[in-house]
Structures are given as C-alpha cells and as structure tokens.
C-alpha positions in Angstrom: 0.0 0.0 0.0 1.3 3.5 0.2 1.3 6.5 2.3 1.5 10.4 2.2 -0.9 13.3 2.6 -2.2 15.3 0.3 -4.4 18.2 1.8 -6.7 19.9 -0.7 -7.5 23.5 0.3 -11.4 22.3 1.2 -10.1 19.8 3.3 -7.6 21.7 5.2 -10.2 23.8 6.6 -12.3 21.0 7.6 -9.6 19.3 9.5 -8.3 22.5 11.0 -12.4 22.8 12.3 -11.7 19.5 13.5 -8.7 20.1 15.5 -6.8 17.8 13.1 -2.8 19.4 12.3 -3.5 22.5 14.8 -0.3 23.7 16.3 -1.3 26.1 18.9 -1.3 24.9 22.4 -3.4 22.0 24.1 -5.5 24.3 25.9 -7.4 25.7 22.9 -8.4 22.1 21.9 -11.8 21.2 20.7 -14.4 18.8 22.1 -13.0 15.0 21.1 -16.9 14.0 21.4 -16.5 13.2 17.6 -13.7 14.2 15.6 -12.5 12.7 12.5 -9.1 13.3 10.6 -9.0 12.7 7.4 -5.8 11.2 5.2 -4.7 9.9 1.6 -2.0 6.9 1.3 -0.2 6.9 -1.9 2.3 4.2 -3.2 5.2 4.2 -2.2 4.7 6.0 1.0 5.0 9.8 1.3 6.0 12.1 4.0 2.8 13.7 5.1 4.7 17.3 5.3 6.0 16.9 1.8 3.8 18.4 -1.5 2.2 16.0 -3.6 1.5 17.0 -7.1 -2.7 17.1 -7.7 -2.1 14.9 -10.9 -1.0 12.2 -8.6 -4.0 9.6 -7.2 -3.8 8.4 -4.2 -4.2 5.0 -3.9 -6.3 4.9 -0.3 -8.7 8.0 1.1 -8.9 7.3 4.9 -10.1 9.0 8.2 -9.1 8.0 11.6 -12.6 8.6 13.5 -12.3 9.1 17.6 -15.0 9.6 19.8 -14.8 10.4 23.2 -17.6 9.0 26.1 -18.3 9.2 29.7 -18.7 6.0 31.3 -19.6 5.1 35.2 -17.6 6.2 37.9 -16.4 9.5 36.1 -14.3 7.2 33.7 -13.5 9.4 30.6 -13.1 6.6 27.2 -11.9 6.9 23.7 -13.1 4.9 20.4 -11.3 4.8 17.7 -11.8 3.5 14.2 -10.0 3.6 10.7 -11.8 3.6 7.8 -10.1 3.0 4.1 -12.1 3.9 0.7 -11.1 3.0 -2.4 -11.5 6.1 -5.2 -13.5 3.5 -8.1 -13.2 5.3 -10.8 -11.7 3.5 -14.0 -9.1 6.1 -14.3 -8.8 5.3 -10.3 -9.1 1.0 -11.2 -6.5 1.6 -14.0 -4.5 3.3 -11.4 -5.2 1.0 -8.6 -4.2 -2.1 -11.3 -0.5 -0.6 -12.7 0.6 0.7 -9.0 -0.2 -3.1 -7.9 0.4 -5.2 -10.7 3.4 -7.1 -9.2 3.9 -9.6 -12.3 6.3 -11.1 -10.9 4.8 -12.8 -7.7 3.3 -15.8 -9.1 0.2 -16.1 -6.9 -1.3 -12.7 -8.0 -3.1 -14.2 -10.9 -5.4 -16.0 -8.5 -6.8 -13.7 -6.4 -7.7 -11.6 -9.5 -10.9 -11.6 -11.6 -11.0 -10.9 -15.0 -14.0 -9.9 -16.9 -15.3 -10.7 -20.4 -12.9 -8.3 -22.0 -10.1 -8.8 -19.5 -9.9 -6.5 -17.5 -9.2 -6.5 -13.8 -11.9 -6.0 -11.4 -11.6 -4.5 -7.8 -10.8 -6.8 -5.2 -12.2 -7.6 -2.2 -10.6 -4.5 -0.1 -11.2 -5.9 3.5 -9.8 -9.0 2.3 -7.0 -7.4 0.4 -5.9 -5.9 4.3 -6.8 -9.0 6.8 -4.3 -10.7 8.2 -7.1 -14.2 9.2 -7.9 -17.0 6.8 -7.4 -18.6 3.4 -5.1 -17.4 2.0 -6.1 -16.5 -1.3 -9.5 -17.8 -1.0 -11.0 -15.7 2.5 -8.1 -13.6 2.1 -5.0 -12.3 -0.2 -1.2 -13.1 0.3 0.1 -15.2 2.6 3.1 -17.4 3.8 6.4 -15.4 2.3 8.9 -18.3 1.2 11.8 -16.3 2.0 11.0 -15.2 5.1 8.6 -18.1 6.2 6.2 -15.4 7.6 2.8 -14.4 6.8 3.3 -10.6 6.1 0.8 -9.7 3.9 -2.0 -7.4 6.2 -2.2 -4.2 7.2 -3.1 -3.3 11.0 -3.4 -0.3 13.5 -1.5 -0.1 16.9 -2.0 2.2 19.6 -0.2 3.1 22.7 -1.1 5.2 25.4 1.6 7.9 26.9 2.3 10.4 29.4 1.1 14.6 28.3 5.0 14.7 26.9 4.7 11.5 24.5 7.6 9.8 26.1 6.9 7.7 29.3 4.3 4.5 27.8 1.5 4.1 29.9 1.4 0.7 31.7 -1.7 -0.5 29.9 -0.2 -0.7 26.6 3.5 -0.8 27.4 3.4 -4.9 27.1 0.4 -5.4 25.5 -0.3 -2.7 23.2 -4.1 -2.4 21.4 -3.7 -4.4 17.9 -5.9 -5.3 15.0 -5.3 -6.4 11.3 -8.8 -7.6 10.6 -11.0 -5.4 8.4 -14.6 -5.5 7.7 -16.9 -4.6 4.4 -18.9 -1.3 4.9 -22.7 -1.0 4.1 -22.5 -5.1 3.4 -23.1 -7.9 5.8 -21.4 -10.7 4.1 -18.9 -11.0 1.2 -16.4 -13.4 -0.9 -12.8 -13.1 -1.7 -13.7 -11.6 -4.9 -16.7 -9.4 -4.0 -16.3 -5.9 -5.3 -16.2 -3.9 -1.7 -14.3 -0.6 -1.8 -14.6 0.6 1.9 -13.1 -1.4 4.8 -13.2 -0.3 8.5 -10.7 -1.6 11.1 -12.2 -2.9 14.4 -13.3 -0.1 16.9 -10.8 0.5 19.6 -11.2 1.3 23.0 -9.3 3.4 25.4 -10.0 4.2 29.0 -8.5 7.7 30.3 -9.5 7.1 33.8 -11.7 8.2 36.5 -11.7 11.6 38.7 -8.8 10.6 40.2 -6.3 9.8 37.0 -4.1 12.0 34.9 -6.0 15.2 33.5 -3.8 14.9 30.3 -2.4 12.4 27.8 -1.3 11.1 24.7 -2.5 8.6 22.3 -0.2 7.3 19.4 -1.8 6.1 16.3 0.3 3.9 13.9 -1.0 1.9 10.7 1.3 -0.4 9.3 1.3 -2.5 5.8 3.7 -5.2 6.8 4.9 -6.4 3.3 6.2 -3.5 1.2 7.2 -5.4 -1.7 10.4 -4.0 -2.3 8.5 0.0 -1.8 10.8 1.9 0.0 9.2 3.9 2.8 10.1 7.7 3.2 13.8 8.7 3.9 12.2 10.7 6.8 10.7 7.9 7.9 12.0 5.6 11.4 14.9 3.5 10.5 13.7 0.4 12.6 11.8 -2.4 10.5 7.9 -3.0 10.9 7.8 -6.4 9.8 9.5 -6.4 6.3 7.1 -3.3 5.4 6.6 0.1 7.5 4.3 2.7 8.6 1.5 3.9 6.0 0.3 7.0 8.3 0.8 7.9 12.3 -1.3 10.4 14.4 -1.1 11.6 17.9 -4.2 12.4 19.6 -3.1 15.0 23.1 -6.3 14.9 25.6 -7.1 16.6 28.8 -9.7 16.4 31.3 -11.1 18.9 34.0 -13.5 18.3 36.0 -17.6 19.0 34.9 -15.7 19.3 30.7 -16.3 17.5 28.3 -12.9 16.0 27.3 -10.5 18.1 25.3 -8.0 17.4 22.8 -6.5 17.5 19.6 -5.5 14.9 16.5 -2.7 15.4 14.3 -2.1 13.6 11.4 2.4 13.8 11.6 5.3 12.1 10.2 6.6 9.2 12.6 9.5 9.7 14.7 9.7 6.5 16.1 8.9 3.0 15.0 5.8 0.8 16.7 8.1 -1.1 18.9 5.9 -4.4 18.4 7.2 -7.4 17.3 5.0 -8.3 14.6 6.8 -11.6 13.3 6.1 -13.3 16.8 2.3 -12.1 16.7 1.9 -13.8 13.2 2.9 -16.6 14.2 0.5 -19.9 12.9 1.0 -23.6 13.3 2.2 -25.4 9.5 -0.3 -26.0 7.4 -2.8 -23.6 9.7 -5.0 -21.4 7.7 -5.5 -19.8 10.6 -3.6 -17.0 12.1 -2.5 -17.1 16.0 -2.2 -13.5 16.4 -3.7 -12.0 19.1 -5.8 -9.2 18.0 -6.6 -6.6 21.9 -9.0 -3.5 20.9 -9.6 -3.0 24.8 -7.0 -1.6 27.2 -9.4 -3.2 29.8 -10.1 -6.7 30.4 -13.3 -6.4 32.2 
C-alpha cells in the first residue's frame, strides 16, 4: 500500500475545524466527542509534510474517526476506528491495477478476476488488508517463502503515553491495542472476490481514567502495511523495521480532562518519529499448514 498526505484546500479547513494538524497549544483544543481526521496513502509512501503533485492519485482515502464517552464512575473513554475507501473510478481501477500489478509474484493471478474483455476487477478491499484465513480464498497473500512469515496485512497499533509523549502508559507498554482484521462497509457478508471498496478496522477502545487519573495524555496512532514489496518507505521515515514493510500514516491524539468538561483534545495527522516497537513476526505466528492466524488481536486496554 502506500502513504502520504495530500491536503486539498477544502479539506484543510475542515480538518483544521476538526482540531486535526493544529499547532497552537493543548488548551485551545476542541471537544473530542467526535472528531475525524481525514488522510490519503499513496504508493510508495510519502512524508505527510512533503507536496504532492494534484495529478498524482492516491491509492487509499482514509479517516481516523475518535469519539470520546463518559462512562460510570467519572471514567473518561476513547473509540477509535480507521476507515479506508477506495477512489472506483476507471481512471482510479486503472491506477489501482499498474501501482499493484506485481507480475512477478506468481500467486497474484489467483486472487484476480477478470471480466469478459479482461480486464481487472476490484478486489475484495477488507480482504485485500486482513491478516485471518485462506489465504487466497477468505483472504490475499500469505506465507512469504523467503521469510517463512505471513506478512501480507495491514493493522493499527495504539499506545497510550504520558502529556510529553515519552513515558508508555502501563496498559499498553506490554500489550499494546492491535488489530489487522478489516470488515466490508454498508454489506453484511462477502467473498474473496466481491467488489467492496470501503473497509473499517475494528473499533478500539481506550480508558482515560476516572476523577482521580491523569488530566492529560497522549494517544499514538500507527497503521502499518507489513509487506512493502520492495517499496521503500520515506527517507524521513524511522529506520527500525515494521515487519519487512513500514508505517502507512501515524497520528497523535493529546487529551485533557477537567472536571464538569467535556474532554478536550487534539489529532494530528504527523510524520513518525519513532517505529511501533511491536514485534509483529512473533504475533503472526500460525501452526504449519494452519490457515488460521495465532495472532492475538486486543482492541480493549481493559479486560473487564
């Protein structure tokens, strides 16, 4: 997949309502009772602060969606979502079929569908990102013989920090919130070759903590495609490997809390400076011959 940010005009002033990119301090946040950032990820990946030329398509349209709640006992929560669209256009499926073609991997002609004058169609897109079952027949890619992993998914990771973004909250620290699985929007059931162009990750759930807990914070965002196929990520980008692929987009969502407010914040859509930390071979990890993936998806930071 790929990764940049192109901001159109329009859409700059809609995040900046939004409280998405702001730069001026945490105490002129906004309301996080619904806020949505919205993205593009192009192929190969693309420093969010670098232009991008209008002629160029982007190969995802996405929005990071965060809502914040009260729940009992004064306890302040977060949800948070990621939703990808497909542009489906046929200049867009044109695009969509030379930036992906990858001739040269073998099993790419069966997960494709052709139709009567042979031309590509759309894949599945929730099954084109989901790491569970398969392979190639409730999902695309699979095993890599070279590497004897299964690192074709994409997947969001979150960690919780301290107000300065540097001491890991001890909720995520060893067991941070992760999901690869990726579900059809507006449909309740499809195949491996329906055409579905939106897919939504699985919601997310963070606590903030009571009356008595910290009154501000930090959420890190990261969305990761963990097979690059030989795409090079930004030179800007973290050094450390994500899995033989790398980070597609990163946010960082600062909160506060006073008492008898509703929860403040901002989210910024900003170019990594620091890799996910996870060990994403190890969470892969399947039995041989297993269709099925071991890894252990956690959208809670609570367990009850």
């Amino acid at each position: 997949m790929r990764s940049a940010i192109l901001i159109h005009p329009l859409v700059t002033l809609l995040l900046l309502s939004l409280g998405c990119g702001r730069a001026e301090p945490l105490s002129g946040a906004e309301g996080l009772r619904s806020t949505t950032c919205e993205f593009n990820i192009y192929w190969p990946p693309k420093d969010p602060e670098e232009a991008v030329a209008q002629s160029v398509r982007p190969l995802l349209k996405g929005v990071l969606n965060v809502v914040a709640e009260q729940q009992p006992r004064g306890v302040t929560a977060l949800r948070l979502a990621v939703t990808l669209k497909r542009l489906s256009e046929e200049a867009d499926r044109k695009s969509w079929n030379t930036a992906l073609a990858y001739s040269n991997v073998a099993w790419m002609e069966e997960v494709r569908v052709w139709d009567a004058e042979h031309k590509w169609l759309w894949p599945n897109l929730p099954y084109l990102l989901r790491v569970p079952g398969k392979e190639r027949v409730e999902r695309y890619g699979g095993m890599d013989p070279s590497k004897h992993v299964d690192n074709d998914f994409a997947a969001v990771l979150i960690r919780k920090y301290d107000a300065a973004g540097k001491v890991e909250s001890a909720e995520t620290k060893d067991a941070p919130l992760v999901s690869a699985e990726w579900h059809p929007v507006g449909m309740a059931t499809t195949d491996g070759h329906a055409v579905v162009h939106t897919a939504k990750s699985d919601e997310f759930l963070l606590h903030l903590g009571g009356e008595s807990g910290p009154a501000r914070g930090q959420v890190k965002v990261w969305l990761i495609y963990a097979d690059f196929l030989w795409a090079r990520p930004p030179r800007t980008w973290p050094k450390a490997k994500e899995f033989a692929g790398g980070i597609l987009v990163y946010f960082e969502i600062d909160w506060e809390k006073s008492p008898g407010r509703p929860c403040q914040g901002t989210v910024r859509l900003k170019r990594p400076q620091e890799s996910t930390g996870f060990n994403w071979v190890k969470w892969v990890v399947r039995k041989p011959d297993s269709d099925r993936s071991e890894a252990q998806v956690r959208i809670s930071d609570r367990t009850d």
